[in-house]
C-alpha positions as a Markdown table, in Angstrom:
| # | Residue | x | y | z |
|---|---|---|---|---|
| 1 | Unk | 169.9 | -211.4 | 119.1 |
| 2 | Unk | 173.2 | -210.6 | 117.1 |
| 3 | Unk | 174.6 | -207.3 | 116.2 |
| 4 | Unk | 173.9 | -204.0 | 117.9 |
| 5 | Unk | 172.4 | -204.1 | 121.5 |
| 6 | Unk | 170.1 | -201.4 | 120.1 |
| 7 | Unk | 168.6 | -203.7 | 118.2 |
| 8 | Unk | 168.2 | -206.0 | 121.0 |
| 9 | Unk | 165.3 | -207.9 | 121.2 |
| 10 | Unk | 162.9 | -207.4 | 124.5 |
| 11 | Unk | 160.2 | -209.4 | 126.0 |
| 12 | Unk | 158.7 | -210.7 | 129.0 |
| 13 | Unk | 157.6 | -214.6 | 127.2 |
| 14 | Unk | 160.6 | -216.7 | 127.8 |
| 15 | Unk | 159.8 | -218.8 | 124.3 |
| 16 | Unk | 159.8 | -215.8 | 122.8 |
| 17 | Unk | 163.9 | -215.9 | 123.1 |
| 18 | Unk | 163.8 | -219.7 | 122.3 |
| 19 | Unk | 166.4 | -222.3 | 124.0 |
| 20 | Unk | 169.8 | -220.6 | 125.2 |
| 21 | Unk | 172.0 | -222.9 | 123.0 |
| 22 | Unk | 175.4 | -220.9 | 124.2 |
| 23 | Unk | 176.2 | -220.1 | 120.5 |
| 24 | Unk | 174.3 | -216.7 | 121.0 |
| 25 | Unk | 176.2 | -213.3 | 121.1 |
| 26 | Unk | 175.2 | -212.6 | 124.8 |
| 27 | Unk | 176.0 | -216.3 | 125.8 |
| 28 | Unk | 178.9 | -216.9 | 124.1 |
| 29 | Unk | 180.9 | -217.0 | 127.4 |
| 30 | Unk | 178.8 | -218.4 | 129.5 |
| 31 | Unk | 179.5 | -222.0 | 130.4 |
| 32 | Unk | 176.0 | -223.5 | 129.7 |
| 33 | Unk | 176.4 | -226.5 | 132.3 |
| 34 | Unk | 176.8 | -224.7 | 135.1 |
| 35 | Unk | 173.8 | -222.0 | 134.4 |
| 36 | Unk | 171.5 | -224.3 | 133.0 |
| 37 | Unk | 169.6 | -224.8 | 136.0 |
| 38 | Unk | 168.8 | -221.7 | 135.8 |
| 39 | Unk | 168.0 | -221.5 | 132.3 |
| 40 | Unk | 165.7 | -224.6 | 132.8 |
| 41 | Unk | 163.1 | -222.6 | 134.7 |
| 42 | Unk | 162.0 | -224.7 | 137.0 |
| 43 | Unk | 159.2 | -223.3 | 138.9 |
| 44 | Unk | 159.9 | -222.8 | 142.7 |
| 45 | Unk | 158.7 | -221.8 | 146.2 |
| 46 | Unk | 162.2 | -221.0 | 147.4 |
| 47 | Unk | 163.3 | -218.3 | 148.8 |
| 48 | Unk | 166.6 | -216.2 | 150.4 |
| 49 | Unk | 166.7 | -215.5 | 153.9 |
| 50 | Unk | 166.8 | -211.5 | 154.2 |
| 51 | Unk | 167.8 | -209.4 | 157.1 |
| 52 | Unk | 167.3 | -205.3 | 156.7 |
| 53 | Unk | 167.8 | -202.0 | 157.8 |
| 54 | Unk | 165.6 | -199.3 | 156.6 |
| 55 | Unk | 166.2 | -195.4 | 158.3 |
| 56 | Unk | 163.1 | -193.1 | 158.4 |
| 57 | Unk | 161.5 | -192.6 | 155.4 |
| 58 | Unk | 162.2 | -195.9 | 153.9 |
| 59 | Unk | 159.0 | -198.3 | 153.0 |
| 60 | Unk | 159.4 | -202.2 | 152.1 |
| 61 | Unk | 156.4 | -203.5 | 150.8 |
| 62 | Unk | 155.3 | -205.8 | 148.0 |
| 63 | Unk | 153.5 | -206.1 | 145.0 |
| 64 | Unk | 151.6 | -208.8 | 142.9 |
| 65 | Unk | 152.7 | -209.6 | 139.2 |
| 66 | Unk | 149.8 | -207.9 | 137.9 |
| 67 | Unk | 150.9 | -204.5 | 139.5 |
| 68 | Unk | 151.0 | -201.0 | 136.9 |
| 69 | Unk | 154.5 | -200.7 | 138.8 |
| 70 | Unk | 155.9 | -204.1 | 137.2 |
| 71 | Unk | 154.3 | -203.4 | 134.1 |
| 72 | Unk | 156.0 | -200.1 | 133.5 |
| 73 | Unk | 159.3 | -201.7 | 134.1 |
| 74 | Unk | 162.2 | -202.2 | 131.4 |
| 75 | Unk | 161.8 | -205.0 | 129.8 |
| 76 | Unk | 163.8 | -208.4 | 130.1 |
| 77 | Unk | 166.7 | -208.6 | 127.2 |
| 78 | Unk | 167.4 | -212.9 | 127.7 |
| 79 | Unk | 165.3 | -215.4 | 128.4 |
| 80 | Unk | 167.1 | -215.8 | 132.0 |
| 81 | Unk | 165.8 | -212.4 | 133.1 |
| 82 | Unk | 162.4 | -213.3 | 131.6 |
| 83 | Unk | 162.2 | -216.2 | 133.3 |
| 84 | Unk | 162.7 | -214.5 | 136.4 |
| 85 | Unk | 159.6 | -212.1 | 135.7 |
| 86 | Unk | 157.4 | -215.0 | 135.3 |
| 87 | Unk | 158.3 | -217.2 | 138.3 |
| 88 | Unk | 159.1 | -214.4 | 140.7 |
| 89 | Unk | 155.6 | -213.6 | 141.2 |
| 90 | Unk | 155.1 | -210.6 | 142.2 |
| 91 | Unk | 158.2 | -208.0 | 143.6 |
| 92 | Unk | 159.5 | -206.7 | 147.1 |
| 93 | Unk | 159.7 | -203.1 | 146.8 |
| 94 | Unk | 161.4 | -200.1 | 148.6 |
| 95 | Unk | 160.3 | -196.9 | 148.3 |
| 96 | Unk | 162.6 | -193.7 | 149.8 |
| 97 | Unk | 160.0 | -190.6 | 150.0 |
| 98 | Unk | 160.6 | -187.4 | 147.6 |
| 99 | Unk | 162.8 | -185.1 | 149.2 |
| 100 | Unk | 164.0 | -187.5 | 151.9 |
| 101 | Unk | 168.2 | -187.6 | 152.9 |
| 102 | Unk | 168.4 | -191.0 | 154.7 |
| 103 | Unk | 171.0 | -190.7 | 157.9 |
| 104 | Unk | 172.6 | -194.0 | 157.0 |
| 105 | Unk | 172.2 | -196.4 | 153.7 |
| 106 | Unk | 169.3 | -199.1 | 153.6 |
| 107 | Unk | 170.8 | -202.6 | 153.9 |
| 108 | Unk | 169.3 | -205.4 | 152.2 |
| 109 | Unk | 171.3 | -208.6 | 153.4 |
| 110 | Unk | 170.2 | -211.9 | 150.9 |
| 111 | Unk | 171.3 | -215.1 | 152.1 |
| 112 | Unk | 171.1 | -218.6 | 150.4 |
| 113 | Unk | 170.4 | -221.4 | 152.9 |
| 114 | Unk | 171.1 | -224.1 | 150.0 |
| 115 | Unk | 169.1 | -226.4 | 148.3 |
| 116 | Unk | 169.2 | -227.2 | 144.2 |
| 117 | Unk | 166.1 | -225.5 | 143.7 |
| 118 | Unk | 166.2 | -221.8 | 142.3 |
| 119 | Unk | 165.4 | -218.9 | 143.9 |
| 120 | Unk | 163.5 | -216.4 | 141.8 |
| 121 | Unk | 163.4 | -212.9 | 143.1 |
| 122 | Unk | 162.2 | -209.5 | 142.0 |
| 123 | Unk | 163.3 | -205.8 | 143.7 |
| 124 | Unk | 162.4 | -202.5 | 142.7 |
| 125 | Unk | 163.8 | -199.7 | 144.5 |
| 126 | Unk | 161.9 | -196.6 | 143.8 |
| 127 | Unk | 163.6 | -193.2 | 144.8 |
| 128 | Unk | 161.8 | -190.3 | 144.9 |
| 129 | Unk | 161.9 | -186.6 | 143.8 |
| 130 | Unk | 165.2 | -184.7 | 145.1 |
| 131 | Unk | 166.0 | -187.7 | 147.5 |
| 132 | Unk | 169.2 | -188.5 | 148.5 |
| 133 | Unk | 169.5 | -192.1 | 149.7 |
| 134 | Unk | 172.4 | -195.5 | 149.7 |
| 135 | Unk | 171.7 | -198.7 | 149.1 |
| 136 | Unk | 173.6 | -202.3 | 149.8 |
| 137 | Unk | 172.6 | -204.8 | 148.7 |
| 138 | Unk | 174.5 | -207.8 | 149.8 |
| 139 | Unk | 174.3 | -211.7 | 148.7 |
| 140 | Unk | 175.7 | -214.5 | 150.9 |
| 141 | Unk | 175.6 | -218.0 | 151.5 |
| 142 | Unk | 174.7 | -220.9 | 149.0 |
| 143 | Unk | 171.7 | -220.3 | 146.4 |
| 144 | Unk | 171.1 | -220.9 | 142.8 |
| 145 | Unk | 169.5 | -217.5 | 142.6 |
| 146 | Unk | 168.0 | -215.6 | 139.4 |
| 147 | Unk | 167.1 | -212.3 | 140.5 |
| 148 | Unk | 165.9 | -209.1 | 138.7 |
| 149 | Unk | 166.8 | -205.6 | 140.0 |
| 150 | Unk | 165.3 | -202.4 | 139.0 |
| 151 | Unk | 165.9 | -198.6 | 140.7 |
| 152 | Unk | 163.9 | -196.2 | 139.1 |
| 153 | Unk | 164.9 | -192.5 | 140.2 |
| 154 | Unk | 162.7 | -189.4 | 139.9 |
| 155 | Unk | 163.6 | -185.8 | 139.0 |
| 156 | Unk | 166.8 | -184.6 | 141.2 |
| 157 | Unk | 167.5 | -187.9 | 143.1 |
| 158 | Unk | 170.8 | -189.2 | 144.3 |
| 159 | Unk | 171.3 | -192.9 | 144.8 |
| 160 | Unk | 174.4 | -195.0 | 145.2 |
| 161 | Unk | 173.7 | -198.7 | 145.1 |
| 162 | Unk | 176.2 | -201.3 | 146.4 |
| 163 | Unk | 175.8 | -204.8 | 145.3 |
| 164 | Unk | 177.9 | -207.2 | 146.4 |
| 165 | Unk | 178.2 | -210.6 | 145.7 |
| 166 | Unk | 180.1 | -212.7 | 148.6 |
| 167 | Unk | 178.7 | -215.6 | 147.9 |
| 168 | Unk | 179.0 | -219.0 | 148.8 |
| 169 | Unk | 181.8 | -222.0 | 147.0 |
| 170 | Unk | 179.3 | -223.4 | 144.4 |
| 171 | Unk | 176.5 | -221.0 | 144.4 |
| 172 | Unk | 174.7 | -219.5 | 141.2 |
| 173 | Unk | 173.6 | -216.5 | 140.8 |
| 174 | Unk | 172.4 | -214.3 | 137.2 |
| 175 | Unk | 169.6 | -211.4 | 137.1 |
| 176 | Unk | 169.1 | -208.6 | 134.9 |
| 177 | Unk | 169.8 | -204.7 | 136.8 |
| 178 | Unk | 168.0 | -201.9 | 135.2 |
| 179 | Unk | 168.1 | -198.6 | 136.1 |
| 180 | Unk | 165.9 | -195.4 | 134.5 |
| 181 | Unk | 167.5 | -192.1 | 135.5 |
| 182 | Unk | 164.6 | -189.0 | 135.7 |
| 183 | Unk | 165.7 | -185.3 | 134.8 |
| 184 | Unk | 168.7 | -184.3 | 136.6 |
| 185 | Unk | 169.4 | -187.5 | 138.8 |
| 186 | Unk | 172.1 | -189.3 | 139.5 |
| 187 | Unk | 173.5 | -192.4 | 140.2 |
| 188 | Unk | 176.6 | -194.5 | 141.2 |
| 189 | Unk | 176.4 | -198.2 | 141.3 |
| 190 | Unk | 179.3 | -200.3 | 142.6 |
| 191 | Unk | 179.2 | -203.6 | 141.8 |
| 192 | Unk | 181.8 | -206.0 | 143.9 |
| 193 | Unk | 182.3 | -210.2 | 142.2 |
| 194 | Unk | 184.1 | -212.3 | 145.1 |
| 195 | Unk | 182.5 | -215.3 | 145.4 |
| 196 | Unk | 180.0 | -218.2 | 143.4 |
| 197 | Unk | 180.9 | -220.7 | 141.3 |
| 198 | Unk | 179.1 | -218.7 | 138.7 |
| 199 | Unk | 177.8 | -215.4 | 138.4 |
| 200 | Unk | 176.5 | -213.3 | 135.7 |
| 201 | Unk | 175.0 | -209.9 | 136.3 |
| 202 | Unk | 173.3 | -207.9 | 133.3 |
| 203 | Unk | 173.3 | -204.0 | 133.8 |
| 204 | Unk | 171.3 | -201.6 | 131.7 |
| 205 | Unk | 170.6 | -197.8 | 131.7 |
| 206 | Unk | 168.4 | -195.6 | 130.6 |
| 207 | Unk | 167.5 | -191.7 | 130.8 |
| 208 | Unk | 163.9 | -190.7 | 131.5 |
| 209 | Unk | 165.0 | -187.1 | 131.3 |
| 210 | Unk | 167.9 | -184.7 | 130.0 |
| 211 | Unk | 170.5 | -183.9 | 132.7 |
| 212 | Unk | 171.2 | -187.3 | 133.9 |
| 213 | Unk | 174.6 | -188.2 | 135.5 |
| 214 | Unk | 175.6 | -192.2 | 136.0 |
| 215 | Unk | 178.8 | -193.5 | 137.3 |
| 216 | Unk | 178.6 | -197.6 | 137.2 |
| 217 | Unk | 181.9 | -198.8 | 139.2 |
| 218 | Unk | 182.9 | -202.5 | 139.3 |
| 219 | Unk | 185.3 | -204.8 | 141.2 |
| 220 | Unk | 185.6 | -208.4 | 140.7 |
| 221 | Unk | 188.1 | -211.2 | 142.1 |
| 222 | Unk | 188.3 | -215.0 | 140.7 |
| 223 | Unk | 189.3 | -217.8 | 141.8 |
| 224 | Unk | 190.1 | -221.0 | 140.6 |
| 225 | Unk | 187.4 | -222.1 | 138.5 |
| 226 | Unk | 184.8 | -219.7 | 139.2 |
| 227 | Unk | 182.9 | -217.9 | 136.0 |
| 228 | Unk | 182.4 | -213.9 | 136.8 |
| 229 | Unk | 180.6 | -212.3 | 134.3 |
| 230 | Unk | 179.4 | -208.2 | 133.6 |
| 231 | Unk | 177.5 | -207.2 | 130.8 |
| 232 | Unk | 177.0 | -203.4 | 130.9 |
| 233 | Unk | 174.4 | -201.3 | 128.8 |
| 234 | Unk | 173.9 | -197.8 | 128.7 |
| 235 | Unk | 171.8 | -195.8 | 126.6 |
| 236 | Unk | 171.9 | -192.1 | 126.0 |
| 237 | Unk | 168.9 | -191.6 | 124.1 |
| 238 | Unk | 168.4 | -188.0 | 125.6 |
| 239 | Unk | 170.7 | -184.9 | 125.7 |
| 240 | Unk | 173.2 | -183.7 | 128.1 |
| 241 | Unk | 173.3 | -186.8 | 129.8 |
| 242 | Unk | 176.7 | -188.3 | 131.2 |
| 243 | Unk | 178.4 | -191.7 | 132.2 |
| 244 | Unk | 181.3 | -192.8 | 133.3 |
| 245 | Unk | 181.8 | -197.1 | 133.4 |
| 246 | Unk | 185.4 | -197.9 | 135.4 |
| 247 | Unk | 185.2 | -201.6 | 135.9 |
| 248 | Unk | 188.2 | -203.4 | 137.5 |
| 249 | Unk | 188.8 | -206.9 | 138.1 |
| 250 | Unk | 192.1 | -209.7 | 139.3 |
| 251 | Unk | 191.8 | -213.3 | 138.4 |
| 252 | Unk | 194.4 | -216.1 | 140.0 |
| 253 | Unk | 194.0 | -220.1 | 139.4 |
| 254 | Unk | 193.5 | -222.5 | 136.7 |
| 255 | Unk | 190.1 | -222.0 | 135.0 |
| 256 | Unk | 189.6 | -218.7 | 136.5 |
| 257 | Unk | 187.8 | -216.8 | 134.0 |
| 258 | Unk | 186.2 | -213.3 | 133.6 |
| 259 | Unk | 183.8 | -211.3 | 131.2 |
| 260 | Unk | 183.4 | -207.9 | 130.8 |
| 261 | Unk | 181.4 | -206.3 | 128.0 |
| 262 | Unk | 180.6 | -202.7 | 127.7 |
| 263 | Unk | 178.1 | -201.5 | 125.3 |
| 264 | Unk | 177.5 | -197.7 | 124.9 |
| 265 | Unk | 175.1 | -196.4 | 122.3 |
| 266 | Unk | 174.5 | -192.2 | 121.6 |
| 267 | Unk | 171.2 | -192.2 | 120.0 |
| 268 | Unk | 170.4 | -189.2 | 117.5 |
| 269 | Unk | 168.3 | -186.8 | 120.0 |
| 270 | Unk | 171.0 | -187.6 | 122.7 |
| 271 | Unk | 173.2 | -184.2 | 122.0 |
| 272 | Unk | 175.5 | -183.0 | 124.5 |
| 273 | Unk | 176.4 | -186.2 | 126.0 |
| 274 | Unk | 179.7 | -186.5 | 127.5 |
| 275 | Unk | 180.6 | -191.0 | 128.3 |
| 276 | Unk | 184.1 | -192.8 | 129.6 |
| 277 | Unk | 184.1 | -196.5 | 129.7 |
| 278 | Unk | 187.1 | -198.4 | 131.4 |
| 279 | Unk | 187.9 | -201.9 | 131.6 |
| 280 | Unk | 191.2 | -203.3 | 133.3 |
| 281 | Unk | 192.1 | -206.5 | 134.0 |
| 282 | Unk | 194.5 | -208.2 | 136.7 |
| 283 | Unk | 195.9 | -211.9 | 135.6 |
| 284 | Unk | 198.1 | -213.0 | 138.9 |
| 285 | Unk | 198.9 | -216.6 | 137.3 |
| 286 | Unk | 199.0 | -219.0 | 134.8 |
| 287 | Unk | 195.5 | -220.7 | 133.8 |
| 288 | Unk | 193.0 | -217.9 | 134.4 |
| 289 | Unk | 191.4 | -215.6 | 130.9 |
| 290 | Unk | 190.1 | -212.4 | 131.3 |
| 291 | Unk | 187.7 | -211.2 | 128.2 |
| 292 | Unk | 186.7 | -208.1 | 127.4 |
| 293 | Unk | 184.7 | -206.3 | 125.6 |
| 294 | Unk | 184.2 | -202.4 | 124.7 |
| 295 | Unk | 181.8 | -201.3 | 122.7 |
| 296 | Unk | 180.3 | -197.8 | 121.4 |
| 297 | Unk | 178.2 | -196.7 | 119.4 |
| 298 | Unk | 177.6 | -193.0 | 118.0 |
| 299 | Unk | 175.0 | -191.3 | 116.1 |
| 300 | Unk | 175.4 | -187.8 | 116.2 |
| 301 | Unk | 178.3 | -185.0 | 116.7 |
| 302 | Unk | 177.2 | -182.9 | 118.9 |
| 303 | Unk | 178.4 | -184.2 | 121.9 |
| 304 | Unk | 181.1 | -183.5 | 124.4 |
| 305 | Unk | 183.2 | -186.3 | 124.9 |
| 306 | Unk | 183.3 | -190.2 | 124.3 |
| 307 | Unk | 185.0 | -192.7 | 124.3 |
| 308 | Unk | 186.6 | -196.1 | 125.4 |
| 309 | Unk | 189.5 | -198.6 | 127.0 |
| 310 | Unk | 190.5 | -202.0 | 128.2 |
| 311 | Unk | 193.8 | -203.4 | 129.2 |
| 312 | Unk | 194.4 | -207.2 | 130.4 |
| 313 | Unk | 197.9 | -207.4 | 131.8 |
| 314 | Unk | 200.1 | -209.2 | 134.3 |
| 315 | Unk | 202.0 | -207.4 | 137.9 |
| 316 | Unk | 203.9 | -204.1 | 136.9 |
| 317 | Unk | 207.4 | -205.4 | 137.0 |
| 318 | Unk | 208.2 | -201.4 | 137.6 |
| 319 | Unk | 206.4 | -201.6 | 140.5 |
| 320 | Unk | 207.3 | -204.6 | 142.2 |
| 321 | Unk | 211.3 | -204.1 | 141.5 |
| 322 | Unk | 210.6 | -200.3 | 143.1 |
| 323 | Unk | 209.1 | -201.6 | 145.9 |
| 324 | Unk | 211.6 | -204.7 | 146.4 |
| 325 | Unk | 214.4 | -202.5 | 145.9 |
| 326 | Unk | 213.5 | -200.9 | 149.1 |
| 327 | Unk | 213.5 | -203.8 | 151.3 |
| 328 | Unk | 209.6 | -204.9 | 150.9 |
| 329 | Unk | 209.7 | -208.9 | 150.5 |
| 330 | Unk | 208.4 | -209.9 | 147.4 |
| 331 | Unk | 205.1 | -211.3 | 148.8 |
| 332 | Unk | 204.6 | -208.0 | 150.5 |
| 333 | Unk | 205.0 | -205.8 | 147.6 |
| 334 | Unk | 203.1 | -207.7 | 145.3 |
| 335 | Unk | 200.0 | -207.3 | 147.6 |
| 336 | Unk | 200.2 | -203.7 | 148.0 |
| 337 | Unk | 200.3 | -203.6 | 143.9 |
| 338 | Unk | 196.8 | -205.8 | 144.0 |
| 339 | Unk | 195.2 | -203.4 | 147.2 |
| 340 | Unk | 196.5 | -200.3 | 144.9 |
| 341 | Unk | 194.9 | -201.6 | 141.6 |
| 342 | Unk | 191.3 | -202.2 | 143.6 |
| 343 | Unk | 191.3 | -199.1 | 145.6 |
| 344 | Unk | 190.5 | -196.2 | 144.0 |
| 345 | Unk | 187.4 | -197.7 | 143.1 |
| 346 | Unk | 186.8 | -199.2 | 146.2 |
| 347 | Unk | 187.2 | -196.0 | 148.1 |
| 348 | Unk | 184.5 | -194.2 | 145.7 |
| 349 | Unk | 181.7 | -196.9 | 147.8 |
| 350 | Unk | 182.1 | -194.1 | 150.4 |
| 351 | Unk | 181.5 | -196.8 | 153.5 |
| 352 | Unk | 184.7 | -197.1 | 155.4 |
| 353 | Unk | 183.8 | -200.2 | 156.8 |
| 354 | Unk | 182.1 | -202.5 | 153.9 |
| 355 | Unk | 185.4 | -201.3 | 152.4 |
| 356 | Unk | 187.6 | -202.4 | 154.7 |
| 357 | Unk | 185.7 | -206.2 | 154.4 |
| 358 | Unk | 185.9 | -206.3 | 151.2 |
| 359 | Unk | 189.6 | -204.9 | 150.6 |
| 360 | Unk | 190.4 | -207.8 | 153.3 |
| 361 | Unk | 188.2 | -210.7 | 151.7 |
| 362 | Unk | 190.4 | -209.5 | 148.6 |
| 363 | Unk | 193.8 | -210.0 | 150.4 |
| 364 | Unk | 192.5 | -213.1 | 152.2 |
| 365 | Unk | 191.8 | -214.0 | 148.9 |
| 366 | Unk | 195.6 | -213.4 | 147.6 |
| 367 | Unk | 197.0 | -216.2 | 150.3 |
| 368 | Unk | 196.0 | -218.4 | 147.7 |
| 369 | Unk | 198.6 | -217.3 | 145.4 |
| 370 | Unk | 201.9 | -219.6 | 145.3 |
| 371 | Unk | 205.2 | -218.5 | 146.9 |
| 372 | Unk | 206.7 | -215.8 | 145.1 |
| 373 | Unk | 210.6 | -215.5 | 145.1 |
| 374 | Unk | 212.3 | -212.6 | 145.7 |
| 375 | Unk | 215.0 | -213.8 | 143.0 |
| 376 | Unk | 212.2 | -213.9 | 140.5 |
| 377 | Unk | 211.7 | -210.2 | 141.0 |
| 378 | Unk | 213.9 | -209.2 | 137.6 |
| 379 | Unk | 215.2 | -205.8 | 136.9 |
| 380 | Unk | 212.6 | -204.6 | 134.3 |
| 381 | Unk | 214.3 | -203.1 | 130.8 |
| 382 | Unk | 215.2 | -199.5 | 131.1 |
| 383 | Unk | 215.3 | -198.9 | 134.8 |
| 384 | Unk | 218.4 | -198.2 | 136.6 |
């Protein structure tokens, strides 16, 4: 498809999308050698090892491919993700009862074991009336995993989903999130990059209902080499719904590359909706490319607010000669400028200690960088 994402096209037939050639719009970043396995679609038996922890009130169960449930579902928007419908063969589900308030958040752990075939994989996570439930999801180990995602939340619910992907040196991993938001529910979704060789995660929204509130938070870190890649769609098609997008994301090494895109559409009917998106970018060195892309579409004034913003930049000279001027060592100071650009949204997860692990997998992360000298710490223009 080219042009608007409203004018994407959907299907759940892989040929119908045709061979992923890499000069399409919504592959144009993606480095077609390294997904390709994926984009070969294989079929499979393989599977992640999963560990959980469901509270009271929590369900896991499964359904076959021919359930109404998976039928109902959002359709795919690439041939990856439709891929993933066919071969996954049916879906793992979690279902929170109406009304419930879970004492502690429903842990899905998904671990790769290794291999070179794929892993295809289906979740739904269902929430019900006026529940109030967290979700982590969280991918480790080495897979080449194509996974598709889908939380559908009725009238009232409040959900906050953590996905994190910690994955493995040289693991793979795309799927295709979707997300329908009932009548007066709400939901934040963090989303945390660190590891892979490749991964590219494709997040839609929708509103079932007016009144609906989304917040879709984002951290990311690469490395040398390593492809991290978030393509974000939200659409207001309803009135008086909200969303706020702050995605952040640091990039050090040669080859390190990121991809953000952020596509926002009002639709006539959707009056009264109020939208923020936010992209901002880290570089630490030399050799690494951070792309993004905000995008917004509006058809109709009565709303009440949108709007947009991305910045790629380099370490706040301010901020490092402030901090270095007091006696911090160079190194020192420029890690407290990378925990201070990641935590505001890390601290919205609301779980001290995934937090904490990924805040330190961050500055573990950083000891990568090359010596910094304090001499090189200049006197930015216009400070005395």
């Amino acid at each position: 498809p080219t042009g608007s994402p409203a004018e994407w096209f959907t299907s759940t037939d892989p040929d119908a999308f045709g061979v992923v050639t890499g000069r399409e719009e919504e592959w144009r970043f993606t480095p077609m050698r390294r997904i390709r396995p994926l984009l070969d679609g294989a079929p499979s038996q393989a599977q992640l090892t999963w560990s959980t922890d469901l509270p009271e009130g929590v369900e896991l169960t499964s359904v076959e491919v021919d359930d109404p449930l998976l039928k109902g579902l959002p359709e795919p928007v690439d041939r990856l993700a439709a891929l993933t419908r066919q071969r996954s063969g049916g879906a793992a589900v979690v279902r929170i009862a109406k009304e419930a308030v879970l004492d502690r958040p429903v842990t899905l752990g998904l671990a790769g074991t290794g291999g070179d075939e794929v892993v295809w994989g289906q979740l739904v996570i269902e929430v019900g009336a006026f529940a109030q439930a967290t979700v982590v999801l969280d991918h480790s180990g080495l897979a080449r995993y194509a996974g598709s995602v889908s939380f559908l939340l009725g009238d009232g619910a409040q959900l906050t989903v953590v996905s994190v992907q910690d994955w493995a040196p040289g693991a793979v991993h795309g799927a295709q999130y979707d997300s329908v938001i009932g009548r007066d529910a709400r939901l934040k979704q963090v989303a945390v990059t660190l590891g892979g060789d490749l991964v590219r995660l494709v997040n839609n929204v929708q509103y079932a209902g007016p009144g609906g509130s989304v917040d879709m938070l984002g951290v990311y870190f690469a490395d040398e080499t390593q492809h991290q890649e978030h393509r974000l769609w939200v659409d207001h098609g309803t009135p008086n719904c909200s969303s706020n997008v702050v995605y952040k994301g640091g990039l050090q090494g040669e080859k390190a590359h990121t991809v953000w895109v952020g596509d926002v559409r009002i639709r006539p009917a959707a009056t009264g909706t109020d939208t923020y998106e936010l992209n901002r970018n880290l570089v630490l060195t030399d050799g690494a490319r951070a792309d993004s892309v905000p995008n917004l579409e509006i058809e109709t004034g009565e709303i009440v607010g949108a709007g947009h913003a991305s910045a790629t930049g380099r370490f706040d000279d301010e901020q490092l000669f402030y901090l270095c001027s007091r006696g911090i060592d160079a190194e020192t100071a420029r890690r407290l400028v990378v925990r201070g650009f990641f935590a505001d949204v890390v601290q919205q997860i609301g779980l001290p200690e995934l937090q904490d692990r990924l805040m330190g997998t961050i500055e573990r992360r950083l000891g990568a960088l090359p010596d910094l000298d304090e001499q090189s710490v200049q006197q930015p223009v216009g400070v005395a």
